[in-house]
C-alpha positions in Angstrom: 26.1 61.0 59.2 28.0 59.4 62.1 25.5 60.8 64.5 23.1 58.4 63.1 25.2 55.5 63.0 26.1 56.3 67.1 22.5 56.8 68.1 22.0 52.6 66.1 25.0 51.2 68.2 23.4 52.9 71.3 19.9 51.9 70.5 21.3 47.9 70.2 23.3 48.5 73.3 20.6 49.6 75.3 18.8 46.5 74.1 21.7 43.9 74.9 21.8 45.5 78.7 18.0 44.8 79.4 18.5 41.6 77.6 21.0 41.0 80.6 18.5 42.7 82.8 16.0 40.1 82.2 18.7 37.0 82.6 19.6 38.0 85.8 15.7 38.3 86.9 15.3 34.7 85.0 18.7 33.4 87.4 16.9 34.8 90.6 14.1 32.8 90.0 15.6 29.9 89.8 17.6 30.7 92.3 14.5 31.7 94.3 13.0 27.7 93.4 16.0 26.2 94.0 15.7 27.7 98.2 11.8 26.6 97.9 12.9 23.1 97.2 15.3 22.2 100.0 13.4 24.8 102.5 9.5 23.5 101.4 10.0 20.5 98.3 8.1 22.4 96.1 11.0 24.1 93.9 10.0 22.6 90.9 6.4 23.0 91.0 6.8 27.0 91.6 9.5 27.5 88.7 7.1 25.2 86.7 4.6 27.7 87.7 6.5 30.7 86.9 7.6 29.8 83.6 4.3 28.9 82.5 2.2 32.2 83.4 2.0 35.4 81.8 4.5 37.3 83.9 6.8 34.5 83.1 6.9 33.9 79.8 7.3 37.8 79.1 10.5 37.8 81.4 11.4 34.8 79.3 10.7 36.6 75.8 12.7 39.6 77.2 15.5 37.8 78.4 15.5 36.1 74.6 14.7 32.7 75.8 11.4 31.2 74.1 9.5 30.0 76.4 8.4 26.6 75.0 7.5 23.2 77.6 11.4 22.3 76.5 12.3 25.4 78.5 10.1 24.9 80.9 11.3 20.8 81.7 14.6 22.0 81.8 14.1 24.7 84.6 12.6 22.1 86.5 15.5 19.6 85.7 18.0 22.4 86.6 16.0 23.1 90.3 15.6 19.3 91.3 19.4 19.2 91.0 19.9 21.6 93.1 23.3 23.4 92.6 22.7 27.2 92.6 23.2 29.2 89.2 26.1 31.0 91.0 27.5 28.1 91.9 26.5 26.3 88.0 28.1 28.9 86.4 31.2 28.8 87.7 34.5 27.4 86.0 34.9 25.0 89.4 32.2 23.7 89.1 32.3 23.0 85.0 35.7 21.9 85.8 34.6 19.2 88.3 31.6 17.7 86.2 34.3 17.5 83.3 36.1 15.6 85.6 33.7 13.3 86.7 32.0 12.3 83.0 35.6 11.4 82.3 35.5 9.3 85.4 32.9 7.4 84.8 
């Protein structure tokens, strides 16, 4: 009986760590078009480009995002800012746009 129940929570684990897989590869990319952009200027025109082809939206899908032109418009909004997901993602950096809306 349990044996069945363990082999579930595995199954869902195994699908939660390629969910993460897939997040990583989506943070990479953007990563990736956020170097284009102040290397080339054309950051937000290859993530727009990525999001929007087949190999894309299937990393997307995987990484449970739906890929929808909302998505999309928002990758690009998120590259021509610039700040690196490291760097985005990081309490400091919350910390300090908290700090600034309250500002201004």
């Amino acid at each position: 009986m349990f044996d069945t129940i363990d082999n579930s929570a595995f199954i869902n684990d195994q699908g939660k760590r390629s969910a993460k897989l897939f997040a990583a590869v989506v943070l990479a990319a953007l990563d990736d078009a956020i170097a284009d952009d102040k290397k080339y200027g054309n950051g937000v025109e290859s993530i727009a480009r990525w999001a929007r082809s087949r190999d894309g939206r299937e990393v997307l899908m995987c990484a449970g995002i739906e890929p929808t032109e909302r998505c999309v418009k928002g990758m690009m909004e998120f590259v021509s800012r610039g700040v690196r997901t490291s760097v985005a993602l990081s309490r400091e950096e919350s910390e300090r746009q908290a700090a600034a809306k309250e500002a201004a």
